[in-house]
C-alpha positions as CSV (number, residue, x, y, z in Angstrom):
1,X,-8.5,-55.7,-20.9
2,X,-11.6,-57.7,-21.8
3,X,-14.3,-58.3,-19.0
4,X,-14.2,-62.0,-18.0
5,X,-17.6,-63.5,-17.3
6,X,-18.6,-67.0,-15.7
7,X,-21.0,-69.0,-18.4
8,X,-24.4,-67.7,-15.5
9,X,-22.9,-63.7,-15.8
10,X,-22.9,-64.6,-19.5
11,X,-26.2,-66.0,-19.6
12,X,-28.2,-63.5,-17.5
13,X,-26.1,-60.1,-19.9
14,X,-27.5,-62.1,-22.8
15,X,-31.4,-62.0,-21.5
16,X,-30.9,-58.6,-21.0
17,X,-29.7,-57.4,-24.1
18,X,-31.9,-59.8,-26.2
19,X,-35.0,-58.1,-24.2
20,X,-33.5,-54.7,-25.2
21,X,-33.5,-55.5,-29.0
22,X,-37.1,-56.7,-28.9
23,X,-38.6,-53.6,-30.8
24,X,-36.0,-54.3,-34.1
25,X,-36.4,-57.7,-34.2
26,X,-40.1,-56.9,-34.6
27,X,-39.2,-54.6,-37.3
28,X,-36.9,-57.1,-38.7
29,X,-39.9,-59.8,-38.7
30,X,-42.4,-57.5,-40.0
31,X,-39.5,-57.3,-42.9
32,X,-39.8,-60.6,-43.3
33,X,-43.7,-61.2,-43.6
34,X,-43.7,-58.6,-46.6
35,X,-40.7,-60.5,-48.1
36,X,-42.5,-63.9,-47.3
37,X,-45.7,-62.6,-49.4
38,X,-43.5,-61.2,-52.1
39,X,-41.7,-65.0,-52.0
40,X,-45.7,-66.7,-51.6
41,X,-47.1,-65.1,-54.5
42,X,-44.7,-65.4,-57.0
43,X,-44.4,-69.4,-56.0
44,X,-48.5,-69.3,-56.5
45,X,-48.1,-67.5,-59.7
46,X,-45.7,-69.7,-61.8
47,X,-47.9,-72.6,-60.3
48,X,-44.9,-74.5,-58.6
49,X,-45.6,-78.1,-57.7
50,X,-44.5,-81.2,-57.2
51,X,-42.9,-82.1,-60.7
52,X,-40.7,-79.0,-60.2
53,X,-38.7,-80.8,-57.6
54,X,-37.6,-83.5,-59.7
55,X,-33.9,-82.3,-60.7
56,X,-32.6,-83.7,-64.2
57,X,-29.5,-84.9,-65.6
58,X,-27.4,-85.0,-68.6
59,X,-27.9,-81.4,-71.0
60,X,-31.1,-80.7,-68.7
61,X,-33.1,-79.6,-71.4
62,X,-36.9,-78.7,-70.5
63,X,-35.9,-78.9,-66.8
64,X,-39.5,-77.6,-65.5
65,X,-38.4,-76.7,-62.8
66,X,-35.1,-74.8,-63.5
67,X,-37.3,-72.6,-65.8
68,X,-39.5,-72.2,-63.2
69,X,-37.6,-71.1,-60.6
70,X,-35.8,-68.5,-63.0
71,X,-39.5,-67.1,-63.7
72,X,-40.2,-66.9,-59.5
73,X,-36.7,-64.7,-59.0
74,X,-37.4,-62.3,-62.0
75,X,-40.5,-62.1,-60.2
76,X,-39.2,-61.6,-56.7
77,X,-36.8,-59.1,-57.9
78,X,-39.2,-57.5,-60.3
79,X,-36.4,-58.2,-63.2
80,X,-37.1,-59.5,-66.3
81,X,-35.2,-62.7,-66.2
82,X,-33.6,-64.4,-64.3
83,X,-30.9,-67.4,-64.0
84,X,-30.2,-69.5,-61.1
85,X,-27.4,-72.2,-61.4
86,X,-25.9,-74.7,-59.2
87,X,-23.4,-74.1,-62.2
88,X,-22.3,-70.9,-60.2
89,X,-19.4,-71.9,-57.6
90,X,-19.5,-69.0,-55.5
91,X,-21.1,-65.1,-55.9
92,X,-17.8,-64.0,-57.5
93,X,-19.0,-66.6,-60.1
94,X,-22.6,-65.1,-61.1
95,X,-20.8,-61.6,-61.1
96,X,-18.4,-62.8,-63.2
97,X,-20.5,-63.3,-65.7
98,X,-22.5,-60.6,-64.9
99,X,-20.0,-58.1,-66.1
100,X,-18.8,-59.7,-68.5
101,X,-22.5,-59.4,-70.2
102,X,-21.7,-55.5,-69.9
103,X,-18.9,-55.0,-71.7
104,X,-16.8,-55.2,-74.7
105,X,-13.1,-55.4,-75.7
106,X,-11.7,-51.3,-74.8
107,X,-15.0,-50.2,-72.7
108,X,-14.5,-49.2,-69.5
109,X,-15.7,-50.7,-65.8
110,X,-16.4,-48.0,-63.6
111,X,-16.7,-49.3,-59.6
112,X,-18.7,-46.2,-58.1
113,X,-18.6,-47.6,-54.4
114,X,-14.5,-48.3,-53.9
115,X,-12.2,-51.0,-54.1
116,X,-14.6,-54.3,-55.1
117,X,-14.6,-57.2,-52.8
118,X,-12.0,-59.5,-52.6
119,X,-12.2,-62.2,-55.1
120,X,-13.5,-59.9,-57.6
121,X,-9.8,-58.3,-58.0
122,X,-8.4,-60.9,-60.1
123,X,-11.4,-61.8,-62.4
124,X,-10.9,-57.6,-63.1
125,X,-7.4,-57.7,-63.4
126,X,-7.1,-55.1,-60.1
127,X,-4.5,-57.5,-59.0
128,X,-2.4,-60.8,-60.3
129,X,-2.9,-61.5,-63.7
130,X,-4.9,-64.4,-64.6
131,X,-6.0,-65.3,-68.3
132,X,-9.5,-64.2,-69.2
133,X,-9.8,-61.4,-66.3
134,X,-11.7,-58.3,-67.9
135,X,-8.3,-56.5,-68.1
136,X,-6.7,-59.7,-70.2
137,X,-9.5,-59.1,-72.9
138,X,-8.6,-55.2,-73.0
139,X,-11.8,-54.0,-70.7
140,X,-10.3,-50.6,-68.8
141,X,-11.1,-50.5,-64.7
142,X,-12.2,-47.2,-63.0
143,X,-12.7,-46.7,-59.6
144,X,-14.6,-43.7,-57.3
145,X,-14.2,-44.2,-53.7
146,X,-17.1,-43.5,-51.6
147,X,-17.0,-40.6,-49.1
148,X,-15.3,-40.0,-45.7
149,X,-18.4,-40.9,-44.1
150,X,-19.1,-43.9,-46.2
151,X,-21.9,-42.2,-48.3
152,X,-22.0,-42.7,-52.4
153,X,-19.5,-39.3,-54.0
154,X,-22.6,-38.4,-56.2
155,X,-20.6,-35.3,-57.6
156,X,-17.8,-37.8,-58.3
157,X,-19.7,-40.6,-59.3
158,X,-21.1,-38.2,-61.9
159,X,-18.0,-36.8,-63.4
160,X,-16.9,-40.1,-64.1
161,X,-19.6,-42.1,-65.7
162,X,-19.8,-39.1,-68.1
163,X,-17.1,-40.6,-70.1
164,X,-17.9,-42.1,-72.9
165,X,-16.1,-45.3,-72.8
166,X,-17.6,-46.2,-69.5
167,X,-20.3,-48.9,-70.4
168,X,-20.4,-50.6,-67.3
169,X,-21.1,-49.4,-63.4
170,X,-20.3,-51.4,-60.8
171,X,-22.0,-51.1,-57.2
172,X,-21.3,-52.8,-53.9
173,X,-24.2,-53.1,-51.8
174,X,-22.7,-54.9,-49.2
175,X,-19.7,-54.0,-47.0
176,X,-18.0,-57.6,-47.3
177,X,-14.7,-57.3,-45.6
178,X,-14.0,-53.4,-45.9
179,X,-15.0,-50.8,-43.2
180,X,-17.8,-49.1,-45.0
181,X,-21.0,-48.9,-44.4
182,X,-23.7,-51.4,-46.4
183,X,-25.6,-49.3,-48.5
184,X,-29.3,-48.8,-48.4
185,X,-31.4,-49.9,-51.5
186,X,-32.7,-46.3,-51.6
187,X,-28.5,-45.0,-51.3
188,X,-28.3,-47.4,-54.4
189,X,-31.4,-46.1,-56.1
190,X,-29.8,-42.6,-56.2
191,X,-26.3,-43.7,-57.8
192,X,-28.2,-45.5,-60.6
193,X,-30.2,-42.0,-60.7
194,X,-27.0,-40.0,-61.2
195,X,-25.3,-42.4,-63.6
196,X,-28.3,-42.4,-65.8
197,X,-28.3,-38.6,-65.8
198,X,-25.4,-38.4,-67.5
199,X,-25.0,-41.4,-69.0
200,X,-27.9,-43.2,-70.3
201,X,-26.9,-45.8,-72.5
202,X,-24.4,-47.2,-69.5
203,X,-25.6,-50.2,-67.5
204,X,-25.9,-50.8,-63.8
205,X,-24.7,-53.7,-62.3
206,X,-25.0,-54.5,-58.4
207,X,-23.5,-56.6,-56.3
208,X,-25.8,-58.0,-54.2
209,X,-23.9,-60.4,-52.2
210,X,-25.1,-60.5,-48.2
211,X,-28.1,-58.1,-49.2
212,X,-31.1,-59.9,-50.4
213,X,-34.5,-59.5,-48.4
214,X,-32.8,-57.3,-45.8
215,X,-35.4,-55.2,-47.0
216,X,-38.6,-55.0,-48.6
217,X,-37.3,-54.2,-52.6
218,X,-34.1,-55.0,-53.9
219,X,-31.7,-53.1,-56.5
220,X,-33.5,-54.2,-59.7
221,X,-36.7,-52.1,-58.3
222,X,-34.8,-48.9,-58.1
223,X,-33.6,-48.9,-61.8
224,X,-30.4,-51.7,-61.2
225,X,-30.0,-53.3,-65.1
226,X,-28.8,-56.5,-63.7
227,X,-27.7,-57.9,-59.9
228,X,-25.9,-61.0,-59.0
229,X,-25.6,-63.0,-56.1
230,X,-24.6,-66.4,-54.1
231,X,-27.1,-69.0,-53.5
232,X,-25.2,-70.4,-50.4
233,X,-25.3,-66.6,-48.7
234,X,-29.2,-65.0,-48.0
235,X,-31.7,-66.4,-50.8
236,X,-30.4,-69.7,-50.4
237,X,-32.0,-70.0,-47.0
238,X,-29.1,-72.0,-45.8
239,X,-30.7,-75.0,-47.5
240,X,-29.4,-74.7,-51.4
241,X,-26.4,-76.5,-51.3
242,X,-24.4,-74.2,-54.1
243,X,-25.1,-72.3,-56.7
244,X,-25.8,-67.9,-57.9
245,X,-28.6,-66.1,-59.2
246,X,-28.4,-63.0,-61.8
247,X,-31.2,-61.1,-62.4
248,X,-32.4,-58.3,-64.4
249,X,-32.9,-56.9,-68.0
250,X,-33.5,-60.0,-70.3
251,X,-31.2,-59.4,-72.7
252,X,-28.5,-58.9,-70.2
253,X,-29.4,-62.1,-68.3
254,X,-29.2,-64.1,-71.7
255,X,-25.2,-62.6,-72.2
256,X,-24.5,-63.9,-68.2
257,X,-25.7,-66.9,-69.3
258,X,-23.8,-67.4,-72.5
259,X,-20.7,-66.3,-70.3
260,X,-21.9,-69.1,-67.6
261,X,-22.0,-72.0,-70.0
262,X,-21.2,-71.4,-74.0
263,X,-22.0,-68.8,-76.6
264,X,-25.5,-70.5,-78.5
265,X,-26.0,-72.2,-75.5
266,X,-26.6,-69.9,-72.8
267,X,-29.4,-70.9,-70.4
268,X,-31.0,-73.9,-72.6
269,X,-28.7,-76.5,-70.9
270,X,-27.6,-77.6,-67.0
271,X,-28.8,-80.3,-65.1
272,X,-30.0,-79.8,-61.8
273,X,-29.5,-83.0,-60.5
274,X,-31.6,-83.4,-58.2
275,X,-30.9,-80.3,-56.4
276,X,-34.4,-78.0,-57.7
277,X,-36.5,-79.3,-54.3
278,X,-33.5,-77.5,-52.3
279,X,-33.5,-74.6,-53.9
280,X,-37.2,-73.9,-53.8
281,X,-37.5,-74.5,-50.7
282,X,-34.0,-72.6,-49.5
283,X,-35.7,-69.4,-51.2
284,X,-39.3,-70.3,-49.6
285,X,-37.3,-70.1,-46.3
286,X,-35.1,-67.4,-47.0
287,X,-37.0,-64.4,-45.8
288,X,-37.2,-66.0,-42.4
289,X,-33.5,-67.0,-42.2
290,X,-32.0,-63.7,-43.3
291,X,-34.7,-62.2,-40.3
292,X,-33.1,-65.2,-38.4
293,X,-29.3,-63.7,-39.5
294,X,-30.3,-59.7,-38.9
295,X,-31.2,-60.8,-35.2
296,X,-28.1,-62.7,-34.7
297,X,-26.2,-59.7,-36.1
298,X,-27.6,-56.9,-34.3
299,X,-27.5,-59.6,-31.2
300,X,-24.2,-59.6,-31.5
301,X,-23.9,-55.8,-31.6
302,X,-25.6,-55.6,-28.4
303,X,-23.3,-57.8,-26.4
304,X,-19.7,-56.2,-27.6
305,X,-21.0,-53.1,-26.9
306,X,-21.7,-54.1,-23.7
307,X,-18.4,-55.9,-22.8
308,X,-16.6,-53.1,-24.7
309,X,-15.5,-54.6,-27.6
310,X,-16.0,-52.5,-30.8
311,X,-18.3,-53.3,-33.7
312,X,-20.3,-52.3,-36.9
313,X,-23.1,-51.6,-37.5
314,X,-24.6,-50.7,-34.2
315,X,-27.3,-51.7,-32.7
316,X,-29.6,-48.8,-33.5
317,X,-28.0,-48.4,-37.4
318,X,-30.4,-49.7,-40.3
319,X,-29.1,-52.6,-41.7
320,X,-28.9,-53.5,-45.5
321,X,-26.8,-56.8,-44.9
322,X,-25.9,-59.3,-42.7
323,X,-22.6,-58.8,-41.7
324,X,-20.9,-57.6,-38.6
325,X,-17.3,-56.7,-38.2
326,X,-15.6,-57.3,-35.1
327,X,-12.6,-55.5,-34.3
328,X,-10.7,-58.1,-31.9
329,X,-7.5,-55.7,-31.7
330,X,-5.0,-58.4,-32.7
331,X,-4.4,-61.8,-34.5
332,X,-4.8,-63.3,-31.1
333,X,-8.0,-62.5,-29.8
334,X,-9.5,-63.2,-33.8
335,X,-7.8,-66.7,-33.5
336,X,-9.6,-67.0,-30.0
337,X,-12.8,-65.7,-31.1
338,X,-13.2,-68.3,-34.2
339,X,-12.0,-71.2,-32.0
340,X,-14.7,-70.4,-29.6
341,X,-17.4,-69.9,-32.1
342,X,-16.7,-73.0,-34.0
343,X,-16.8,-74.8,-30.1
344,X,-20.3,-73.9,-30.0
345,X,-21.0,-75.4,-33.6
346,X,-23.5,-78.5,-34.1
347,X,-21.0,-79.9,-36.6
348,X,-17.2,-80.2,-36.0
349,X,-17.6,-78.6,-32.4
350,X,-14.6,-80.9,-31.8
351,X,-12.5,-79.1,-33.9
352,X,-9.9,-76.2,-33.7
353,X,-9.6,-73.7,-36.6
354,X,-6.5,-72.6,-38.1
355,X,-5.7,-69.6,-40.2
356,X,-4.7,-70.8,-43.9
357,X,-4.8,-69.1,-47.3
358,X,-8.0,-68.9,-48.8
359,X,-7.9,-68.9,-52.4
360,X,-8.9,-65.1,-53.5
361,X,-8.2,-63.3,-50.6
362,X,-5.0,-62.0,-49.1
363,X,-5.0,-62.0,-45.4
């Protein structure tokens, strides 16, 4: 029931809804200029040059600019440490280790914005039963789902961090593959508000896969204890070639980093192989790709909702990732839909997708 279009039809509905989202790509650029700055002066601060870029191998030890790059993303996230490791496969990775930093043997998790993403289940023990999940080393889950509306259950949220055992909170900024709504660093800022009302002494960990510099402050300004994230998703720039950040309180960061590599080793050792010059300039670059990746989104947006295809957000809601769902209606049209995006790829256009089993997710 689709509309078909001719590739000129295409072309011409494309002009017209880029020139109707002019005004928010301008407010995503101005975005972007602040974030730039923010990016510029901590680069200028921690006097990055060119001996930085020279990676290191073996234990890594004094790797100048490993060391330096942590110093720019405490920073850029106004944390007080920071590690960034090619060391981290994925995002599920650096919040691996990021929880694990939080809690002990019989304390309690407590996810405040619903079911976690996907290939966080099994390293909480949610589902399977792998060795070394939080739930094989006797840390208890929790869960508060978020509101009808997709807004944070502050009365909720609330009632359950009171409990004594909870050491740990757990946010999602992002929407990743659930229909929710991304939440707003200022949404976040009153969760962490709430928990700390009633239980101080808990930390505040947040997810911030998807999110970084899709807005002018980040989690760890509004009270967050630590944050994690992927290198190869926003501050990576789409130039780092792997790798995950955590950020936050110093003592926290240290535990991640234990949890990372080894207990007395922590953050002292990992090569960076030559790979420092890309992640500079990946992060350098990143405020203007994630701007780049907001357009594309809310681009997107504009041109289902013209040929009457649902999706979220919409084109007029603020954004505080860079994801947009698609709903395609059936397995069909999302098979369709992939082989024509990956058609219009610069590498392996000559390819056609196929669905397979990803490991850590279950559709």
């Amino acid at each position: 029931g689709y509309t078909t279009m001719n590739c000129e039809e295409l072309y011409t509905l494309s002009a017209q809804v880029e020139e109707r989202l002019q005004p928010i790509f301008r407010g995503f650029e101005r975005t972007a200029e602040k974030n730039t700055k923010r990016v510029l002066d901590a680069f200028r601060t921690h006097r990055v040059s060119e001996p930085c870029f020279a990676g290191t191998t073996g234990y890594g030890y004094d790797d100048l600019g490993r060391e330096t790059l942590d110093k720019i993303y405490a920073q850029i996230f106004g944390a007080e440490a920071a590690l960034v490791r090619i060391g981290f496969v994925n995002g599920p990775h650096a919040l691996t280790a990021a929880m694990f930093a939080l809690v002990k043997p019989g304390d309690t998790i407590l996810a405040v914005t619903g079911m976690p993403y996907d290939t966080l289940r099994s390293a909480i023990g949610i589902s399977g039963d792998c060795h070394g999940s939080l739930k094989f080393y006797g840390v208890n889950y929790a869960q508060v789902d978020l509101n009808a509306d997709g807004d944070p259950d502050i009365p909720a949220i609330k009632a359950a961090a009171a409990d004594k055992n909870v050491t740990a909170v757990m946010i999602q900024r992002s929407r990743g593959y659930a229909e929710r709504k991304a939440l707003t660093v200022q949404e976040i800022g009153e969760i962490i508000k709430a928990v700390k009302e009633v239980n101080p002494a808990a930390n505040v960990m947040v997810d911030n896969c998807y999110g970084e510099f899709t807005d002018v402050i980040e989690p760890t300004h509004v009270g967050a204890d630590i944050i994690a994230g992927s290198l190869i998703k926003n501050p990576g720039g789409g130039i780092a070639p792997t790798g995950g950040y955590v950020a936050g309180r110093a003592e926290l960061v240290e535990r991640a980093a234990m949890r990372l590599t080894t207990p007395g080793i922590g953050g002292e050792c990992g090569s960076t192989l030559g790979n420092n010059r890309l992640l500079f300039q990946g992060l350098f670059m990143a405020p203007h790709i994630v701007a780049q990746a907001l357009k594309t989104a809310v681009f997107c947006a504009g041109m289902m909702e013209e040929i009457g295809i649902e999706s979220s957000p919409s084109v007029f809601e603020k954004r505080s990732d860079i994801i947009q769902m698609v709903k395609l209606g059936n397995e069909q049209n999302m098979q369709r839909f992939c082989v024509g995006i990956q058609a219009g790829a610069p590498v392996d256009s000559y390819v056609t997708p196929e669905p397979w089993a990803m490991p850590g997710y279950d559709c």
